[in-house]
C-alpha positions as CSV (number, residue, x, y, z in Angstrom):
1,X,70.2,-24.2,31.5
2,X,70.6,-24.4,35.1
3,X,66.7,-24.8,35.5
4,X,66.5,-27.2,33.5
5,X,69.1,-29.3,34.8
6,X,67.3,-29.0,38.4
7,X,64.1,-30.0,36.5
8,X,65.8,-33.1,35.4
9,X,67.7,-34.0,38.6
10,X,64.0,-33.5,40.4
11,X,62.4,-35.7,38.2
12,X,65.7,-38.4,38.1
13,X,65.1,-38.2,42.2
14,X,61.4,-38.8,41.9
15,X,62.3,-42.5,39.5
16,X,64.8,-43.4,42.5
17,X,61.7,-42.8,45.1
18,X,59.5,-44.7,43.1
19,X,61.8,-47.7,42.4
20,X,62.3,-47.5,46.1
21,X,58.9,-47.6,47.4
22,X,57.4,-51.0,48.7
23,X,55.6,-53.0,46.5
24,X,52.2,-54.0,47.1
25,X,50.2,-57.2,46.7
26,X,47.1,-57.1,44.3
27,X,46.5,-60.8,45.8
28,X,45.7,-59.4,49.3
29,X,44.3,-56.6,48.1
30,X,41.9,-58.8,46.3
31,X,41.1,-61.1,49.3
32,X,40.6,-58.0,51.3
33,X,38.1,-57.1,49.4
34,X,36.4,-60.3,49.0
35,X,36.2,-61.0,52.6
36,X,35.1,-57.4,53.3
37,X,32.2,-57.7,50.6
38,X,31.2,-61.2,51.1
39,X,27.5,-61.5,52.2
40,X,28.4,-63.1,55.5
41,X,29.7,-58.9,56.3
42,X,25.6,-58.5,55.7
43,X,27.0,-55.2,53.6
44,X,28.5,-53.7,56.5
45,X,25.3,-51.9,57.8
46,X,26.5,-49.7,61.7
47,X,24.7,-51.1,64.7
48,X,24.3,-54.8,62.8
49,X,26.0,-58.3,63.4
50,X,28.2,-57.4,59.9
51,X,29.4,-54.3,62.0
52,X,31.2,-56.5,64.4
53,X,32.6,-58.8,61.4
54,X,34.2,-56.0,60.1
55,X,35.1,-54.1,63.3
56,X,36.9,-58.0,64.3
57,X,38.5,-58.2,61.0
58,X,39.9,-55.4,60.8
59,X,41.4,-55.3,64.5
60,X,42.9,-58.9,63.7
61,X,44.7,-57.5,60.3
62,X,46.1,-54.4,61.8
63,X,47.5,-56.9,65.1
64,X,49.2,-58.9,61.9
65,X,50.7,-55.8,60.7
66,X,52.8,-55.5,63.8
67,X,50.2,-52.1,64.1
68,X,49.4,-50.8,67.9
69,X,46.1,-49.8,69.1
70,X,45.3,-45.9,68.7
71,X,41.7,-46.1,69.9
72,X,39.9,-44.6,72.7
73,X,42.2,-44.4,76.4
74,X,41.0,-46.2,79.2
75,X,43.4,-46.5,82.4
76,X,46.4,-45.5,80.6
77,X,46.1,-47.9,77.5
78,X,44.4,-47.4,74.1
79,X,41.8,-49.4,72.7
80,X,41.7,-50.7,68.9
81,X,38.8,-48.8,68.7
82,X,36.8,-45.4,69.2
83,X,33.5,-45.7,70.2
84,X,31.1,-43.4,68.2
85,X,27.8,-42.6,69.3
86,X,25.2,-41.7,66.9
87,X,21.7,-40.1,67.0
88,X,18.8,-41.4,65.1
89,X,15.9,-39.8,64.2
90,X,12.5,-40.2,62.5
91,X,9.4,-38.5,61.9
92,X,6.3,-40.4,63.6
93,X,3.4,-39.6,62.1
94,X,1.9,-37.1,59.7
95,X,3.8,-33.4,58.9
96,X,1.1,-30.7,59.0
97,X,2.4,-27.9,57.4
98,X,0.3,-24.8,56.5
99,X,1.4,-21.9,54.6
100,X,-0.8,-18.2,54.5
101,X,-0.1,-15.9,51.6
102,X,-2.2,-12.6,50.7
103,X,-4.5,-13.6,54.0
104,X,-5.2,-17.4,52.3
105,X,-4.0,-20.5,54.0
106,X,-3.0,-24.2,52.2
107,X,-1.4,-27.1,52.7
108,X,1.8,-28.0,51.9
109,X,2.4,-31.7,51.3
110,X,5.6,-33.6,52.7
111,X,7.6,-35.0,49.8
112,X,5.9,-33.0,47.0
113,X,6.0,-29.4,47.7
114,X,8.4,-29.5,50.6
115,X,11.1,-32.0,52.0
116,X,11.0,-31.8,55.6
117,X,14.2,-33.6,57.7
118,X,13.6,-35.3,61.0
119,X,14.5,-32.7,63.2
120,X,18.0,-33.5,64.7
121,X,17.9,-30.3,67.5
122,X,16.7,-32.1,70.1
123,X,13.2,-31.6,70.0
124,X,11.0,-34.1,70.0
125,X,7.8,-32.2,68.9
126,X,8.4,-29.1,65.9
127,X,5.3,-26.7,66.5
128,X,5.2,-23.7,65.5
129,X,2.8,-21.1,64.3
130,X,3.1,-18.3,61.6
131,X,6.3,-18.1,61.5
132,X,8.2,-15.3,59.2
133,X,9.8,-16.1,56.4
134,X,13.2,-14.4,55.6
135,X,15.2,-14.4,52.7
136,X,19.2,-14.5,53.0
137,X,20.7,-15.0,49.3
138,X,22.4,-17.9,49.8
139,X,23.3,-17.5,53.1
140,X,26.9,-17.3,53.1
141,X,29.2,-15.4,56.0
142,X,32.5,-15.3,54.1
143,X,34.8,-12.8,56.3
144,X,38.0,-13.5,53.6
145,X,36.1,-12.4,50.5
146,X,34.6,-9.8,52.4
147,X,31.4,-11.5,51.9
148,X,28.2,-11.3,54.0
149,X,24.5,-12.2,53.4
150,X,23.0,-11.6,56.5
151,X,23.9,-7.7,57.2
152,X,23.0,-7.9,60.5
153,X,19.5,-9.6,60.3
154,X,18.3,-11.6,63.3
155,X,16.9,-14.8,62.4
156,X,15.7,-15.5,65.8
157,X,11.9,-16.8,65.4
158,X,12.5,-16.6,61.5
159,X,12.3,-19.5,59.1
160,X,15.2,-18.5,56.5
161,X,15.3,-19.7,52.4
162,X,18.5,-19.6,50.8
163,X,19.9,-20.6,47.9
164,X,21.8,-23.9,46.8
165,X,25.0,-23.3,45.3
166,X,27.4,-19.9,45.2
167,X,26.7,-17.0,44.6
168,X,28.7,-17.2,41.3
169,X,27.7,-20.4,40.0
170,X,25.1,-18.8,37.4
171,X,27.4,-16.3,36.6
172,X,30.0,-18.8,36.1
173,X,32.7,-16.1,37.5
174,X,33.3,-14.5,41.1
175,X,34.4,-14.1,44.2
176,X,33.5,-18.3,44.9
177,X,35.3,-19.8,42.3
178,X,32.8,-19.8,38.9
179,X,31.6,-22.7,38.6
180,X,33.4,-25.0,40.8
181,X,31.3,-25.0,44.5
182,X,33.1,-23.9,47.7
183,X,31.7,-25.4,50.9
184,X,29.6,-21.9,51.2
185,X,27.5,-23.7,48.3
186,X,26.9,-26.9,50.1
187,X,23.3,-27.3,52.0
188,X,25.2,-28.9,54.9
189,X,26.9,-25.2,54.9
190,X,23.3,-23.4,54.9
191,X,21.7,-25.5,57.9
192,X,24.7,-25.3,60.1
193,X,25.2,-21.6,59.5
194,X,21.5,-20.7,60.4
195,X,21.3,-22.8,63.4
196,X,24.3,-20.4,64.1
197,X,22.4,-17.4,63.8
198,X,19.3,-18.9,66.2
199,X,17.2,-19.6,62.8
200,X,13.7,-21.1,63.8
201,X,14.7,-22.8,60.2
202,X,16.2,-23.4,56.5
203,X,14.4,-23.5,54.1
204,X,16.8,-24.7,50.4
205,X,15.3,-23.8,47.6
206,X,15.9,-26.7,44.9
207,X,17.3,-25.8,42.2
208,X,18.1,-29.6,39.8
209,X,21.9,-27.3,38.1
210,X,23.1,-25.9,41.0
211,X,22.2,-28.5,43.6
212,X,23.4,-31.1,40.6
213,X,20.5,-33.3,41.2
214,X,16.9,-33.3,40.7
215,X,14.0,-33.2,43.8
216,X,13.6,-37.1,43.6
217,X,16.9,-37.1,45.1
218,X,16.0,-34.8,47.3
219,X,13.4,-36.3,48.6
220,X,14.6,-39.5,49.1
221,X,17.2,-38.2,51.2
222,X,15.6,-35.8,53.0
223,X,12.4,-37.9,53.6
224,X,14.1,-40.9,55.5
225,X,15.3,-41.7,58.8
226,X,18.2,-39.0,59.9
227,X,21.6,-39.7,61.4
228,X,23.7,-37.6,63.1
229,X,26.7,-37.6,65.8
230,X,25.3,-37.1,69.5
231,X,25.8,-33.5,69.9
232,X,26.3,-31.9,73.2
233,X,24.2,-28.4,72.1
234,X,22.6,-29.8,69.0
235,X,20.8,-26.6,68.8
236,X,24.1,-25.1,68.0
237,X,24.1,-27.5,64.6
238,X,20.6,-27.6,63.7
239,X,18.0,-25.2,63.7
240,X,14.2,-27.2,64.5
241,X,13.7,-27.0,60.9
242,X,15.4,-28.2,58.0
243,X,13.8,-28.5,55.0
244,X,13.9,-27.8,51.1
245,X,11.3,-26.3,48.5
246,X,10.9,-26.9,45.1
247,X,12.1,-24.1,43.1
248,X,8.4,-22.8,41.4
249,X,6.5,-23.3,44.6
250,X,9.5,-20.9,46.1
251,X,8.9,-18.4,42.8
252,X,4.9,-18.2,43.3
253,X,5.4,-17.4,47.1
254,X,8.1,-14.7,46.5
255,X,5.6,-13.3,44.0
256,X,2.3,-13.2,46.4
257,X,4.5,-11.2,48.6
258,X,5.3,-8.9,46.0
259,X,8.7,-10.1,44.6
260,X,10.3,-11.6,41.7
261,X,12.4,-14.5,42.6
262,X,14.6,-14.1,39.7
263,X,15.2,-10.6,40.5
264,X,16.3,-11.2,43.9
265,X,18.3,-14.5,42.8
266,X,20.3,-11.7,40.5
267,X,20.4,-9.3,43.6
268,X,21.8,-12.0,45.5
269,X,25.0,-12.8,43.4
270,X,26.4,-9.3,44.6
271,X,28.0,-8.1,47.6
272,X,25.5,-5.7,48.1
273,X,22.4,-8.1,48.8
274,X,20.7,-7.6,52.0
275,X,17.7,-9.9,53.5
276,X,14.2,-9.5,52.2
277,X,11.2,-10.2,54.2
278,X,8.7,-12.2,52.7
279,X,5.7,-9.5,53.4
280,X,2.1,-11.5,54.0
281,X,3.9,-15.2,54.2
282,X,4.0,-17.2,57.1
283,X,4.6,-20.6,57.7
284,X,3.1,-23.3,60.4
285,X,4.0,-27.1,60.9
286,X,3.8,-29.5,63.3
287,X,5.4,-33.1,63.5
288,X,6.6,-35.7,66.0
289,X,10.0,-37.2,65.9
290,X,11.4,-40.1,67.3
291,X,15.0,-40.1,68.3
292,X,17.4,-42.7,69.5
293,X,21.1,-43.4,70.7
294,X,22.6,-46.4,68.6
295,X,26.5,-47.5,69.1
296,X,29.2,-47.9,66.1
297,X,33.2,-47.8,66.4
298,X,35.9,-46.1,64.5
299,X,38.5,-48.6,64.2
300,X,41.9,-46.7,64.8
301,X,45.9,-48.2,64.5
302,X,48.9,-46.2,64.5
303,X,52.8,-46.8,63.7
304,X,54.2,-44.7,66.5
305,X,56.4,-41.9,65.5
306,X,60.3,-41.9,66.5
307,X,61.0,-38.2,67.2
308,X,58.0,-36.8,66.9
309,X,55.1,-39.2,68.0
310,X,52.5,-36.1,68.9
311,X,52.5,-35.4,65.4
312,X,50.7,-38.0,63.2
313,X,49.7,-38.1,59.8
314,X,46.1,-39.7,59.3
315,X,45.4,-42.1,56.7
316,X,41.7,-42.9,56.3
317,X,38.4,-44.3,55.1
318,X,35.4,-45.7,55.7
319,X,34.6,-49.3,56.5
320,X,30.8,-49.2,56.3
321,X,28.3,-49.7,53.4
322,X,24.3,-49.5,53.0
323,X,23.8,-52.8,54.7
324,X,20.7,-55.3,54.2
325,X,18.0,-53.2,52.0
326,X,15.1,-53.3,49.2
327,X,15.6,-56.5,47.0
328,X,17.2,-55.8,43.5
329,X,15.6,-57.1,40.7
330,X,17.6,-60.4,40.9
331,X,15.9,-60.5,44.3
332,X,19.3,-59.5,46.3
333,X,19.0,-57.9,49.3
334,X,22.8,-57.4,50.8
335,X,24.2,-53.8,49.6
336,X,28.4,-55.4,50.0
337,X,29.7,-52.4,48.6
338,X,32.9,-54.0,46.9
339,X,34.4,-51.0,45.5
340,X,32.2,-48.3,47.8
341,X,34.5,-48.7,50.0
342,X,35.9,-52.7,50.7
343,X,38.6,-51.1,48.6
344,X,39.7,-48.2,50.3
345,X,40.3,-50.2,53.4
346,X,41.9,-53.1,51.4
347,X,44.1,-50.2,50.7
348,X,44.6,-49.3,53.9
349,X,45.8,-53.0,55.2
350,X,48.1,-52.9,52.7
351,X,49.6,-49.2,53.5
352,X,49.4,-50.6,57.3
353,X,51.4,-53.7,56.2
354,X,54.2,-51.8,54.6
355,X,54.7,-49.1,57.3
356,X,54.9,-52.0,59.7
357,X,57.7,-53.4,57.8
358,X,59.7,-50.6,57.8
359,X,61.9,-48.4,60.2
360,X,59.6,-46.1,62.7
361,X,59.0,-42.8,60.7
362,X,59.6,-39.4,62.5
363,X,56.2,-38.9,63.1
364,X,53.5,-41.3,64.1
365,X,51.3,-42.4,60.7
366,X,47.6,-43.4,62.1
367,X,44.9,-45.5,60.4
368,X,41.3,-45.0,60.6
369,X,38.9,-46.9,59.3
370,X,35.5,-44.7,60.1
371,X,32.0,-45.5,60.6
372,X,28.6,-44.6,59.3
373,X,30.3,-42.4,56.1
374,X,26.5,-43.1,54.2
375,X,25.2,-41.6,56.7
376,X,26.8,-38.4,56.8
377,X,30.7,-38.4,57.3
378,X,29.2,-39.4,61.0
379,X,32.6,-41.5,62.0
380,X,34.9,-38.8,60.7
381,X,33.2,-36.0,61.7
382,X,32.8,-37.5,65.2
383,X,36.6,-38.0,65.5
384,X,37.4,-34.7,63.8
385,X,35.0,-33.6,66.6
386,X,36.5,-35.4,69.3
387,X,39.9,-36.6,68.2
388,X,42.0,-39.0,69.4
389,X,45.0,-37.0,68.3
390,X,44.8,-32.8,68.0
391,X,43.9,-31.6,65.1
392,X,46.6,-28.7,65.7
393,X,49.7,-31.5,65.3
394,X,48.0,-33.8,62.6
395,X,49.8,-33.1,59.5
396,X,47.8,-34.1,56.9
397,X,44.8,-36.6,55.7
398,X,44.6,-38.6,52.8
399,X,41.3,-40.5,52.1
400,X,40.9,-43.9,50.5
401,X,37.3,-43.7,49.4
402,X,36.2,-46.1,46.3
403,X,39.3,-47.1,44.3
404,X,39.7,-48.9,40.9
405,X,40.1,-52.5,41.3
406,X,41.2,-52.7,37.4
407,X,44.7,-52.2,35.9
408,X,46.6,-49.1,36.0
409,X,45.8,-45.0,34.9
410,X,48.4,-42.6,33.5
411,X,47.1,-40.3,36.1
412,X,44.7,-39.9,39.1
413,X,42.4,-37.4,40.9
414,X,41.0,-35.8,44.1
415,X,37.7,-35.1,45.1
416,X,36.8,-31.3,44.5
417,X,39.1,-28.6,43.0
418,X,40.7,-27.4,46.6
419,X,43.9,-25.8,46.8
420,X,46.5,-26.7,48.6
421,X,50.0,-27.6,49.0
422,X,49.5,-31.5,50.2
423,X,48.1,-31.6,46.6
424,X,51.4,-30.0,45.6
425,X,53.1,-32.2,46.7
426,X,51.0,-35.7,45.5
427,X,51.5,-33.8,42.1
428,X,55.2,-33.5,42.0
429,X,55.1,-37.4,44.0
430,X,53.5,-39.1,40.9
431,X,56.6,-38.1,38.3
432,X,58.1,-40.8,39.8
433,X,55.7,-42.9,38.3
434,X,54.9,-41.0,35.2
435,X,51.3,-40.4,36.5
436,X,49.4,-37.1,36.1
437,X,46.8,-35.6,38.1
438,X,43.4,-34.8,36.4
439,X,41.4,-32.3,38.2
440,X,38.0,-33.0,39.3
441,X,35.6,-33.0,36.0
442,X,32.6,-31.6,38.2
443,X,33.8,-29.1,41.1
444,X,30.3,-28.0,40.8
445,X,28.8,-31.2,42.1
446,X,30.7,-30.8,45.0
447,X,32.6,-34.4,45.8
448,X,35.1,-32.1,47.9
449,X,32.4,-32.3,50.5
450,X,31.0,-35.8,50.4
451,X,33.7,-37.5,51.6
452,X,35.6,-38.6,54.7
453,X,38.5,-36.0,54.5
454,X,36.0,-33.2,54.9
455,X,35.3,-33.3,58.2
456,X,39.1,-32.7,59.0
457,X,39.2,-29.6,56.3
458,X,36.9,-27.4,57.6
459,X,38.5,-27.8,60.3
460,X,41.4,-26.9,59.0
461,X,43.4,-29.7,58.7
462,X,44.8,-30.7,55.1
463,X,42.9,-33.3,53.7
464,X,42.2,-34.9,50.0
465,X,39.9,-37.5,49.0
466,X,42.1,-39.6,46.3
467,X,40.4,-40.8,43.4
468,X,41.8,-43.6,40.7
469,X,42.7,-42.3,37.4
470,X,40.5,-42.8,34.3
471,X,42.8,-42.8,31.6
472,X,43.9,-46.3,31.7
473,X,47.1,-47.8,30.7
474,X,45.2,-50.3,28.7
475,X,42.6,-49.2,26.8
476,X,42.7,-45.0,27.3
477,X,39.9,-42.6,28.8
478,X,37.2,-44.7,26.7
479,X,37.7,-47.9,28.4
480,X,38.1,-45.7,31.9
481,X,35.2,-43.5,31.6
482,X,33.0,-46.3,29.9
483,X,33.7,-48.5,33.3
484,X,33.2,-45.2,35.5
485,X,29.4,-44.9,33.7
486,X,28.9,-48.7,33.9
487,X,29.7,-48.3,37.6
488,X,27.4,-45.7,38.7
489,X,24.2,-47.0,36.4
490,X,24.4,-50.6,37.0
491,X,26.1,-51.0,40.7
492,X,26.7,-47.6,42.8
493,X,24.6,-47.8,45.9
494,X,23.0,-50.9,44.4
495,X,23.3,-54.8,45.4
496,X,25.5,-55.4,42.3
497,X,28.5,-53.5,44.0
498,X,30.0,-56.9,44.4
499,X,33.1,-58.8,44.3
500,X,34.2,-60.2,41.4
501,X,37.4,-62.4,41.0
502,X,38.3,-61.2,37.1
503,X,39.6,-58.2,39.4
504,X,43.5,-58.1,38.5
505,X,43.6,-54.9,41.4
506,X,47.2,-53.6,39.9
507,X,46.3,-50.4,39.4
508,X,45.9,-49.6,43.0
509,X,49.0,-51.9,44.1
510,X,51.0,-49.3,41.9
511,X,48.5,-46.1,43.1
512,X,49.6,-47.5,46.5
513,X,53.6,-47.4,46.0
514,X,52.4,-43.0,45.4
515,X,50.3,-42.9,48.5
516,X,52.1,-44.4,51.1
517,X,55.4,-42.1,49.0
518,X,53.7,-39.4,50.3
519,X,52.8,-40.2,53.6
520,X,56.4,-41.0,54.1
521,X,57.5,-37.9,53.4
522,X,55.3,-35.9,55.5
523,X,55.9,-38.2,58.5
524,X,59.8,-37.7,58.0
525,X,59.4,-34.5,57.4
526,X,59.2,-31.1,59.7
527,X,57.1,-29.5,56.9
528,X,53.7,-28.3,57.6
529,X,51.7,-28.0,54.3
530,X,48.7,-25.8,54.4
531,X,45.8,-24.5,52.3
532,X,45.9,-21.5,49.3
533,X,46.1,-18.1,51.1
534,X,42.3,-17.8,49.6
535,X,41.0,-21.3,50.9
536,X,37.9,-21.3,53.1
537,X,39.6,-23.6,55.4
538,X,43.3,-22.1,55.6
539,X,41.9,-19.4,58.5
540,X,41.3,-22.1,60.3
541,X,44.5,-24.0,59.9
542,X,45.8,-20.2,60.6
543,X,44.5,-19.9,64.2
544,X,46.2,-22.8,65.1
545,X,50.0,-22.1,63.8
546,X,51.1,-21.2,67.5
547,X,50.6,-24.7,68.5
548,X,52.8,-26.3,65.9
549,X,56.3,-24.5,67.0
């Protein structure tokens, strides 16, 4: 009886919160967006003339806000912005790339056979002859679930092919999760952990389940020009190579050296794998690559804390879109990316807005609009790499990354199936408001890591990714899934991600009244919420702890 009535009085406390919160203007939100996606913001490209609309925009709302800058420091005062630097590379030329099996050499074509990236080490040339290939499983160094592919191996002068995925994602049960991916499954994982190791290279083979797209994808991603922060010891980040293989081509070179792929991909879903040598396979490639500095900004503003102003609580999201591209059949060229993501900052004006209004919170409450998130998380890795505030005293991040400009869910989601107690505590938040949280319908696809909060959790730092609800208020999960599908067919990374005034946006004016709810509480709060004790990231949050006391 007693539980219950605590049950009640919890959920009778959460109604008071959410009648208290501040209320939130679909009408700006609306014009934020429309400004922000108009084709005078030429979609928002980094490095462009719509860069520094956006950049200017977004400095002048956050002044009207009553916001102060929390930018880069220069001579004692901060800036409204954060100056990020970002490399740029492109392969010049043809990529020769020669592979000997049982004593026969061929060629391997770029873009078919093999998806070679610009090389983002440094080098300008990547020759190299006969190199050894080396297989690792799929590459993972897991010291918490006593977990290691490597067993020692040196991969020094060794091109190494790993696996997409975890090692449980076939078996669907495991040490990683089943089928939802960790970030041991994602390629950015396998590149940076063999240019750890001193790999010559990665090679991913391509599988279209586990890597939860097919090799067109692939290669159009992997073909292109390259983007990556300016790295002090990019060597440290990237081995020379990085590349993928298609999956049979892998299979019939495992088998001329006297091996059965699937075998080994079995082998390789147990603790007990060690590397296997490829025995009579060598690879040799040669290409040039053209690398560049260009300049973008973070734009940064923060509500300075009233106790505790060293500890801040990040709100964030990325301002940039795909800029001026390839002509749609309509013959439009201007990617404006309305929803993707002119509505995550809209959201973020109006969160800035409100915690302007009201009394200083305990803790400082920072907003950061990021840079250059199509091309890689670049602005938010680049902060979470050189950040403005330490990572050790930020509480928590929550990311604003495509929202629903339609009417309101009965409940909402996060990127990626991570546990953690800043989840917790959006969960027992949204009773106020009689929402419920759905949990990610593909872990396996792995959102969790393509978006803006990532950067800051592996790192350590709790972090979500919100994502808009799909079981609408009006209408049910038909009418919210059917406009999800619509969405991603018709306008996602297209020209058609464009504003359009039948928007009513009250969904996310109600989705905000939860979000900034939340923030409030953990910057009046002395509360440190962390990962799961079996979270990849929590050992990282871990090493930190004696700088939080």
């Amino acid at each position: 009886m007693k539980y219950a009535t605590l049950v009640l009085m919890g959920l009778a406390a959460a109604t008071v919160q959410a009648a208290d919160a501040p209320k939130f203007d679909a009408k700006r939100l609306s014009q934020d967006v429309k400004v922000l996606a108009s084709d005078e913001f030429e979609g928002r490209g980094p490095n462009t003339a719509g860069e520094t609309k956006t950049v200017d925009y977004l400095v002048e709302q956050f002044k009207a806000a009553g916001l102060q800058p929390g930018g880069d420091l220069a001579g004692g005062k901060r800036a409204w912005t954060q100056d990020v630097p970002l490399g740029r590379f492109e392969i010049k030329g043809p990529v020769a790339l020669n592979l000997v099996e049982g004593g026969k050499t061929r060629s391997l074509k770029q873009g078919e056979d093999m998806a070679v990236r610009a090389s983002m080490s440094g080098m300008k040339q990547v020759a190299f002859k006969n190199a050894p290939l080396v297989f690792v499983g799929y590459g993972v160094t897991a010291p918490e679930r006593k977990w290691d592919d490597f067993k020692g191996m040196d991969l020094k002068g060794k091109l190494a092919v790993v696996l997409i995925n975890d090692p449980d994602f076939e078996p669907g049960a495991g040490e990683f999760g089943g089928k939802a991916m960790t970030y041991y499954g994602r390629w950015t994982y396998k590149y940076e952990e063999m240019a750890r190791r001193g790999a010559l290279g990665t090679i991913i083979v391509h599988e279209t389940a586990p890597a939860s797209y097919g090799w067109a994808t692939v290669k159009n991603s992997n073909t292109n020009v390259m983007y990556d922060v300016v790295r002090k010891e990019p060597l440290k980040s990237h081995a020379p190579m990085e590349a993928w293989i298609q999956r049979d081509l892998a299979a019939s070179i495992f088998k001329s050296a006297g091996l059965d792929f699937e075998a080994l991909k079995k082998q390789a879903q147990t603790r007990g794998f060690k590397p296997v040598e490829l025995k009579g396979v060598t690879l040799s490639a040669d290409y040039a690559v053209d690398a560049q500095v260009i300049k973008s900004k973070n734009v940064v503003a923060i509500r300075p804390g009233s106790k505790q102003p060293d500890q801040v609580v990040i709100y964030s999201g990325h301002w940039d879109h795909l800029g001026v591209g390839q002509p749609d059949a309509k013959g439009d060229k201007v990617y404006n990316g309305a929803v993707d993501n002119a509505t995550g900052i809209a959201a973020m004006l109006e969160l800035a807005r409100a915690y302007g209004k009201a009394p200083a919170p305990a803790r400082s409450v920072v907003f950061l609009a990021v840079t250059a998130e199509e091309k890689g998380l670049l602005g938010s890795e680049y902060y979470a790499s050189n950040p403005l505030y330490p990572l050790a005293s930020t509480v928590g991040v929550i990311n604003l990354d495509a929202l629903s400009p339609y009417g309101p869910a009965n409940n909402f989601t996060i990127s990626g199936s991570a546990k953690l107690e800043l989840l917790d505590q959006l969960v027992a938040k949204a009773k106020g408001w009689n929402m419920q949280y759905s949990p990610d319908p593909k872990p396996e696809a792995g959102y969790f890591f393509r978006s803006d909060h990532f950067p800051f959790a592996k790192r350590g730092v709790p972090a979500i990714s919100f994502g808009s609800g799909n079981d609408w208020v009006q209408g049910g999960v038909k009418a919210g899934k059917a406009s999800e599908e619509a969405y991603t067919e018709k306008a996602y990374h297209q020209p058609a991600d464009n504003f359009d005034p039948s928007w009513p946006f009250t969904g996310m004016a109600r989705d905000l009244e939860l979000l900034y709810g939340l923030g409030s509480d953990l910057a009046n709060s002395g509360k440190w919420p962390n990962w799961a004790a079996d979270s990849e990231f929590r050992a990282a949050r871990d090493q930190s702890a004696s700088l939080r006391k």
